[in-house]
MMTF fields as JSON, N, C-alpha, C and O atoms, coordinates in Angstrom:
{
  "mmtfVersion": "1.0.0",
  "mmtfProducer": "UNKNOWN",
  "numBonds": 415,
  "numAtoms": 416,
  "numGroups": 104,
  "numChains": 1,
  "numModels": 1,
  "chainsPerModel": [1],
  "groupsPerChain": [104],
  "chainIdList": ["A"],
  "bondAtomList": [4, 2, 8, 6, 12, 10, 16, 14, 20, 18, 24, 22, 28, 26, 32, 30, 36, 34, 40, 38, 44, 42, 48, 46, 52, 50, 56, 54, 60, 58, 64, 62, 68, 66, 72, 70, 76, 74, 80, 78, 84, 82, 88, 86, 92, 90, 96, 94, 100, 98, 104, 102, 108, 106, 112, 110, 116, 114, 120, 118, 124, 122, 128, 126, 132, 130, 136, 134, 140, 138, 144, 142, 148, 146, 152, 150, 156, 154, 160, 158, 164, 162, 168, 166, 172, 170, 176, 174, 180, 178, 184, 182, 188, 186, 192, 190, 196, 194, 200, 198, 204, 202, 208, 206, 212, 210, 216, 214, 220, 218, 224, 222, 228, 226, 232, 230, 236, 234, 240, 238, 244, 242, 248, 246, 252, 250, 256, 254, 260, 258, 264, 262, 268, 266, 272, 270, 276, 274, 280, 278, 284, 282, 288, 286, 292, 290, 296, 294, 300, 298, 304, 302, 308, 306, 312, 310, 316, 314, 320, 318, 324, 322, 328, 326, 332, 330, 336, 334, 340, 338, 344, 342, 348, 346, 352, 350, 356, 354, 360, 358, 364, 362, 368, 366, 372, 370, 376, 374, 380, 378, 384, 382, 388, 386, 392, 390, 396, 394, 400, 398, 404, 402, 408, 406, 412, 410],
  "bondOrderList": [1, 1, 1, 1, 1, 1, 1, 1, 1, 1, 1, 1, 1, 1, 1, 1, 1, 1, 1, 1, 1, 1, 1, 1, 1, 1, 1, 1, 1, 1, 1, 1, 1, 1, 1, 1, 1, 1, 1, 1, 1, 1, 1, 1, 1, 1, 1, 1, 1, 1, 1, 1, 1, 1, 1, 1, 1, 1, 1, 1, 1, 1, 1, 1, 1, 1, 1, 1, 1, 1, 1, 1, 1, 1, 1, 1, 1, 1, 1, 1, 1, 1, 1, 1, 1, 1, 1, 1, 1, 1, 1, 1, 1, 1, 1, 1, 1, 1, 1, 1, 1, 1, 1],
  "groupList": [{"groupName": "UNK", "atomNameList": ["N", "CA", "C", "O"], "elementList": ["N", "C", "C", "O"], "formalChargeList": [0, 0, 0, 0], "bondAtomList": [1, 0, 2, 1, 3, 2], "bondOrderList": [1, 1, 2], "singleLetterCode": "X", "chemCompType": "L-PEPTIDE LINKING"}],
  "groupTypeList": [0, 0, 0, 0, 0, 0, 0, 0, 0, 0, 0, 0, 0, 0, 0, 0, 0, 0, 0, 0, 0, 0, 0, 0, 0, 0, 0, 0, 0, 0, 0, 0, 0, 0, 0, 0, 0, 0, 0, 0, 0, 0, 0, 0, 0, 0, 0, 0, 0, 0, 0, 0, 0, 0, 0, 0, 0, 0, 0, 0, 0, 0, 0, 0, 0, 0, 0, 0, 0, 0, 0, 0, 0, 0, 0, 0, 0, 0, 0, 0, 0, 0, 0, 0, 0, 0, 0, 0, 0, 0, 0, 0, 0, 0, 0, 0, 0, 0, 0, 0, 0, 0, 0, 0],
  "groupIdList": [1, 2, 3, 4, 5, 6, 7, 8, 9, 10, 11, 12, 13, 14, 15, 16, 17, 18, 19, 20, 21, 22, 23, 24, 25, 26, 27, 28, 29, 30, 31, 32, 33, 34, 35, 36, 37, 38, 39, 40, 41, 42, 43, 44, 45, 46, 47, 48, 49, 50, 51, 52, 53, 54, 55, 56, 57, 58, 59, 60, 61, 62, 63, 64, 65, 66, 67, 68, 69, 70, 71, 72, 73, 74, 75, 76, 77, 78, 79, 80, 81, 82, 83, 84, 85, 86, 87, 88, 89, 90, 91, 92, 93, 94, 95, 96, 97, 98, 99, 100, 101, 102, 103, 104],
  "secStructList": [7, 7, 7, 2, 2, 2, 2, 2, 2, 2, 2, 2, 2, 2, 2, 2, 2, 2, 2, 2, 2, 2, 2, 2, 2, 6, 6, 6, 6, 1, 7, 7, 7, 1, 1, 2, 2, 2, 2, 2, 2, 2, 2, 2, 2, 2, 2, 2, 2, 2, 2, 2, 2, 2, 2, 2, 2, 2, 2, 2, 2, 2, 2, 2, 2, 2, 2, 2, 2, 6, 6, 6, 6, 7, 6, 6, 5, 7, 6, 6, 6, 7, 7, 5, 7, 7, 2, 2, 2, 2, 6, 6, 7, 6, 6, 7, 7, 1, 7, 2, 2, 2, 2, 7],
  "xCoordList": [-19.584, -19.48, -18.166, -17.655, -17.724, -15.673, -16.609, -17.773, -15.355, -15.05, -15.354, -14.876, -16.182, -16.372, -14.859, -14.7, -13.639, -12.788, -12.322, -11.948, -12.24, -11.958, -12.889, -12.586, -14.077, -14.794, -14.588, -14.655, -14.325, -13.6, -11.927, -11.535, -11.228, -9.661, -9.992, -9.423, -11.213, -11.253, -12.375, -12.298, -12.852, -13.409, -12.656, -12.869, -11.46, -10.353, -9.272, -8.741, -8.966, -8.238, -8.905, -8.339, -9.926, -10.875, -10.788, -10.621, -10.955, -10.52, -9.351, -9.078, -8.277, -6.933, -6.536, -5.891, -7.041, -6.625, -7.101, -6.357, -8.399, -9.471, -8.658, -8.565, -8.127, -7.085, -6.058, -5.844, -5.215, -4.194, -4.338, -3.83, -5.384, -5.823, -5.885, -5.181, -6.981, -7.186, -5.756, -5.519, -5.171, -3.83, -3.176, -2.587, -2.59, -2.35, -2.977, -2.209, -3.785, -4.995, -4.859, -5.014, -4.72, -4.491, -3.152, -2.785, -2.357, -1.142, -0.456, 0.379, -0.972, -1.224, -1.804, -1.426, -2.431, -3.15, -3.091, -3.613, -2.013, -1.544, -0.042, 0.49, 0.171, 0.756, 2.766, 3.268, 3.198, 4.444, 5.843, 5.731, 6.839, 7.405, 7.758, 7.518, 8.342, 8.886, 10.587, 11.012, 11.219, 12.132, 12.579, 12.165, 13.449, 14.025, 14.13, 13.431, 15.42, 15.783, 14.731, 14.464, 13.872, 13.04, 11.85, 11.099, 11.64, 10.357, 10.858, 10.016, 12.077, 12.593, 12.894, 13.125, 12.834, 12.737, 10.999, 10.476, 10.362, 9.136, 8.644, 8.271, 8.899, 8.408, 9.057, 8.43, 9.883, 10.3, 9.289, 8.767, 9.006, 8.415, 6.971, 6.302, 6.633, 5.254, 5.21, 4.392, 5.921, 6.023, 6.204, 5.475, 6.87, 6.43, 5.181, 4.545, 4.737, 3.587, 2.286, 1.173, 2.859, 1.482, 1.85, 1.192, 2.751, 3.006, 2.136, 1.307, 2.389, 1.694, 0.067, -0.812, 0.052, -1.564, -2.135, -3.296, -1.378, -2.292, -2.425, -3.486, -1.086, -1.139, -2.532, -3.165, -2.994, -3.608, -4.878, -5.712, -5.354, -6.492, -6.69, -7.799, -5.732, -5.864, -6.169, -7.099, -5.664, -5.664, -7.331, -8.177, -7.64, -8.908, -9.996, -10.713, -9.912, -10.448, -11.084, -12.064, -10.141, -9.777, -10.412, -11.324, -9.77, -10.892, -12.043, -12.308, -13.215, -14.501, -15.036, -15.993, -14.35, -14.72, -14.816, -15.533, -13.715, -14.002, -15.458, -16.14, -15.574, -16.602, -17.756, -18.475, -18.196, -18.852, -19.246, -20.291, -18.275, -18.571, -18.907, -19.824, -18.349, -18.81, -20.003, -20.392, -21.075, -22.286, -22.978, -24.061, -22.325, -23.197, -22.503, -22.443, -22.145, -22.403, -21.47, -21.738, -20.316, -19.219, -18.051, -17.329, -17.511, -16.408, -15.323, -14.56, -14.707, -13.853, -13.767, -13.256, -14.13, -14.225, -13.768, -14.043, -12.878, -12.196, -12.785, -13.806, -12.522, -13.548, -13.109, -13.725, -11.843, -11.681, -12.19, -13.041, -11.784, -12.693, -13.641, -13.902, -14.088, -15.093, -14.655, -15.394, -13.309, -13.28, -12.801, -12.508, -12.89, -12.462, -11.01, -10.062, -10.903, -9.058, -9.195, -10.189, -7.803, -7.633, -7.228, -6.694, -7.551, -7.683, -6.841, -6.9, -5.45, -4.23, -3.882, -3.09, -4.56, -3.918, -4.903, -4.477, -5.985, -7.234, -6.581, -6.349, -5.984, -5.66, -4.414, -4.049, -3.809, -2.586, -2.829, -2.295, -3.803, -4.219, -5.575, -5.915, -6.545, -7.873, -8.662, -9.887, -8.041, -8.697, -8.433, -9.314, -7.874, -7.327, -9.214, -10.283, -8.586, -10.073, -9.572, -10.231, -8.68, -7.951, -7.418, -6.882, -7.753, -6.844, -5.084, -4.633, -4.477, -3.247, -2.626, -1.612, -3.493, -3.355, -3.99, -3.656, -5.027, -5.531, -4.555, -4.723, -3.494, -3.304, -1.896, -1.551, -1.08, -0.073, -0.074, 0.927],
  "yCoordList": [-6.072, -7.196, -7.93, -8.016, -8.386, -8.701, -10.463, -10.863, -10.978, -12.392, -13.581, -13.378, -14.652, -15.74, -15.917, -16.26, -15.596, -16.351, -15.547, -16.142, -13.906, -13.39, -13.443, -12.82, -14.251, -14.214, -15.621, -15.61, -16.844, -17.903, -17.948, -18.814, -16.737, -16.254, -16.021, -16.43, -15.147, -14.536, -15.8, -15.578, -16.418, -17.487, -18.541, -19.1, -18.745, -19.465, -18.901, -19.642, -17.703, -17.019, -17.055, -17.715, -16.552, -16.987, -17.869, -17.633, -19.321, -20.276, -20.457, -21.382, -19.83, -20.497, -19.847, -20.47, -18.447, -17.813, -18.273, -18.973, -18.22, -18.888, -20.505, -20.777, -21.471, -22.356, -21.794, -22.118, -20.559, -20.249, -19.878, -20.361, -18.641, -18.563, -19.224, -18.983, -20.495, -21.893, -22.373, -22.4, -22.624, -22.819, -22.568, -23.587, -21.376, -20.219, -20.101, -19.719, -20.196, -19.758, -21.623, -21.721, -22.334, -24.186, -23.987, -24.59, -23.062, -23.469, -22.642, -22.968, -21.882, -20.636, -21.485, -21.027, -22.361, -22.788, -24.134, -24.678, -24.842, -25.714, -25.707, -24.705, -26.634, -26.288, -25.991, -26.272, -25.79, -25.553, -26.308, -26.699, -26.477, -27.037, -27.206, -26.137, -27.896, -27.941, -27.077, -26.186, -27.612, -27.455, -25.823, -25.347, -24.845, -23.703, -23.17, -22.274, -23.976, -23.13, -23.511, -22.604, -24.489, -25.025, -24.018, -23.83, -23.352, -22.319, -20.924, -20.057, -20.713, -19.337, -19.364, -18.342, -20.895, -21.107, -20.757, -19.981, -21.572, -21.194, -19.586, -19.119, -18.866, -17.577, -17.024, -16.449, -17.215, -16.448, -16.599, -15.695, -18.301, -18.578, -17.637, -17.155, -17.482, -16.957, -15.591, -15.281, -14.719, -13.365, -13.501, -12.722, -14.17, -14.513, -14.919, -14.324, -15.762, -16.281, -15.392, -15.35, -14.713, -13.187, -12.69, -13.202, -11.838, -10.941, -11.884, -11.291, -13.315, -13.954, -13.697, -13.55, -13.704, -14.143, -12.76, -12.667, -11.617, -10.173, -10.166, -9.793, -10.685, -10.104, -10.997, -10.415, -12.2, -13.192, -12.568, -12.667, -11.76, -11.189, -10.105, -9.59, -9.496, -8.459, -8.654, -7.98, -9.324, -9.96, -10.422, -9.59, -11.258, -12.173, -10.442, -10.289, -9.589, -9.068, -7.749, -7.068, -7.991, -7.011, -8.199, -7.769, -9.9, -10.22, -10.064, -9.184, -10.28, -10.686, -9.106, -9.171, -7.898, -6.837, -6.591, -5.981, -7.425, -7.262, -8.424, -8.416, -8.936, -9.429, -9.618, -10.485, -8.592, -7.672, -6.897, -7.013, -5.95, -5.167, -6.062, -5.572, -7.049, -7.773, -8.138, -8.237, -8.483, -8.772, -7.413, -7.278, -6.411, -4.916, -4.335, -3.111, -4.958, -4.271, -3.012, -2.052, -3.019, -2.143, -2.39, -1.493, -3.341, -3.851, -3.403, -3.695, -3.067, -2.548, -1.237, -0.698, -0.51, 1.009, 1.55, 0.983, 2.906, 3.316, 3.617, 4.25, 3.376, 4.025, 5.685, 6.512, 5.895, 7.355, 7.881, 8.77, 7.45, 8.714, 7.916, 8.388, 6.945, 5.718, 5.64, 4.894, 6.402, 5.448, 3.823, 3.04, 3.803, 2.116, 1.637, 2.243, 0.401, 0.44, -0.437, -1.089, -0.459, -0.587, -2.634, -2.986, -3.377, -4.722, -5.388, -6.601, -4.411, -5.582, -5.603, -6.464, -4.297, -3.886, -5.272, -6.223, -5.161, -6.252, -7.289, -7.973, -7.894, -9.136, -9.479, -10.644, -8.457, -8.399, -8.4, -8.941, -7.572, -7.83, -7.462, -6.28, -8.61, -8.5, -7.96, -8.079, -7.382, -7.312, -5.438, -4.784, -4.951, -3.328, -2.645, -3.095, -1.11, -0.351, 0.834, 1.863, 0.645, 2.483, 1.82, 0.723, 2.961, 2.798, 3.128, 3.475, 2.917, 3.539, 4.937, 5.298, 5.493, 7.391, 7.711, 8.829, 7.006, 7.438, 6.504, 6.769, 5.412, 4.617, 5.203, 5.099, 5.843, 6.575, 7.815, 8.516],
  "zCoordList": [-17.449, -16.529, -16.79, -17.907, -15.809, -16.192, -16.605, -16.641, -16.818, -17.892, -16.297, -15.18, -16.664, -15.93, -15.264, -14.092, -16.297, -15.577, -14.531, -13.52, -14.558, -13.204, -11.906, -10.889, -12.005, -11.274, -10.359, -9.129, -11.168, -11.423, -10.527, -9.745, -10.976, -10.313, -8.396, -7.384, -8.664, -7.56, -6.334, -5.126, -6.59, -6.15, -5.487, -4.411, -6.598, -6.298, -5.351, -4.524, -5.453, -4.3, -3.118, -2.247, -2.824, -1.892, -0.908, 0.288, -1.664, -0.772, -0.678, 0.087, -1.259, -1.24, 0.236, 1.079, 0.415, 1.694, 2.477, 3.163, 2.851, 3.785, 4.128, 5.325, 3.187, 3.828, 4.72, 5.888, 3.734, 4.389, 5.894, 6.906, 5.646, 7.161, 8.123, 9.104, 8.066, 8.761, 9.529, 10.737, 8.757, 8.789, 9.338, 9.698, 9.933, 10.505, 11.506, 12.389, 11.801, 13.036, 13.649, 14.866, 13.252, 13.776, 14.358, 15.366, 13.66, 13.982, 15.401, 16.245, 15.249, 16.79, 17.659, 18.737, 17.881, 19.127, 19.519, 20.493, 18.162, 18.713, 20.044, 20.522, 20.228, 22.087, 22.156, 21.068, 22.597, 22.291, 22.941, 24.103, 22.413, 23.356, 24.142, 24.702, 24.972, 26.382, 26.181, 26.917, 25.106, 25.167, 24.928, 23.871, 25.878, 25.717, 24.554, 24.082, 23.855, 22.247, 21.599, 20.811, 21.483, 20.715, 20.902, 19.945, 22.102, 22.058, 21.456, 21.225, 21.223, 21.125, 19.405, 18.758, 18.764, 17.295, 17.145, 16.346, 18.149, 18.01, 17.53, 16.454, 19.243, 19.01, 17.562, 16.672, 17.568, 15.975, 14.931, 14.28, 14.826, 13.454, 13.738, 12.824, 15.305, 15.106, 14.747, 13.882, 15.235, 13.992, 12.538, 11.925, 11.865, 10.692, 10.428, 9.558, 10.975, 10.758, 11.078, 10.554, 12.127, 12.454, 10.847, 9.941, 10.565, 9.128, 7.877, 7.187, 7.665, 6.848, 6.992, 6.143, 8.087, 8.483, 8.277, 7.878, 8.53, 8.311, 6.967, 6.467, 5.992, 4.836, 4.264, 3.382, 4.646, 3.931, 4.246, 3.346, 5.614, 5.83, 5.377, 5.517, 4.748, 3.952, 2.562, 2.119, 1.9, 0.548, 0.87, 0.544, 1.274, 1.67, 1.472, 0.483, 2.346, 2.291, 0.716, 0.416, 0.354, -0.504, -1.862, -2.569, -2.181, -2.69, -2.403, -3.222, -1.716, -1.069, -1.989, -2.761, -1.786, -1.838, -3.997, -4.79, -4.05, -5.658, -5.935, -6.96, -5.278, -5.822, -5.477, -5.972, -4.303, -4.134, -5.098, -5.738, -5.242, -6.576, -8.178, -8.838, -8.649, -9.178, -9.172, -10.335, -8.175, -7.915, -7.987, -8.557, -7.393, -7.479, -9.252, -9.36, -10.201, -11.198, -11.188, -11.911, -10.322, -10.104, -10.181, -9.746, -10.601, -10.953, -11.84, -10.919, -12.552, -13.232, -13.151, -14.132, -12.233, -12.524, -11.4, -10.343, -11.388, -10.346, -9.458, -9.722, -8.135, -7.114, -6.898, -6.227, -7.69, -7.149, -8.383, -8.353, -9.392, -10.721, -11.621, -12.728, -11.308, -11.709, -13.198, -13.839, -14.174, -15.207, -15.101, -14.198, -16.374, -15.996, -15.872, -16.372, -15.104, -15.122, -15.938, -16.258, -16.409, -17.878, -17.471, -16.419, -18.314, -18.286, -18.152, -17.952, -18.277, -18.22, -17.144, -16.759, -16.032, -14.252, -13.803, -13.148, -14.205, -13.215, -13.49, -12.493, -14.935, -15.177, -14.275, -14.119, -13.718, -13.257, -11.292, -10.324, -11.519, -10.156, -10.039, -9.976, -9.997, -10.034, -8.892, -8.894, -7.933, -6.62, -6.981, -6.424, -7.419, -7.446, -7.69, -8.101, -7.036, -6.818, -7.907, -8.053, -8.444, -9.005, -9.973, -10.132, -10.743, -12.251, -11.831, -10.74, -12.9, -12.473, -12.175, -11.577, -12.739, -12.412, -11.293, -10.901, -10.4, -9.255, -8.493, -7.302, -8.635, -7.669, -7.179, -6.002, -8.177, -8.006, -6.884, -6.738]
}
């Protein structure tokens, strides 16, 4: 069973995206300007802001799923050859499904 505090890490990421998201998703539907160059600064920022927003629903997702497995008693272990990944990859990135020899 991994350490309170990655469970703790991943809890906290959680909501940090789920803001980010919010955020992102408020900021899309708020209204735009009147002004020409001022909408064409706009559209720009909103492709950035799409790329942010996939990466944050991806991340988001990919937590929820470690701790999932966390609750199912599957957590630290590769999903491709079920040994375990080694503690300094999870500490490094707690959301990973593969050790480093299956992730390569």
């Amino acid at each position: 069973m991994p350490s309170q505090e990655i469970t703790i890490l991943l809890e906290d990421k959680l909501i940090q995206l789920t803001k980010r998201i919010t955020a992102i998703e408020a900021d899309f539907h708020k209204g735009r300007s009147q002004d020409f160059s001022e909408q064409a600064t706009e559209t720009e920022n909103d492709g950035v802001l799409d790329e942010i927003h996939h990466e944050a629903k991806l991340e988001l997702s990919l937590v929820k799923s470690a701790l999932k497995r966390i609750s199912d008693g599957l957590y630290g272990n590769c999903i491709e050859c079920d040994e375990p990944i080694n503690p300094d990859r999870l500490s490094a990135l707690p959301y990973t499904t593969k050790c480093i020899k299956c992730a390569i």
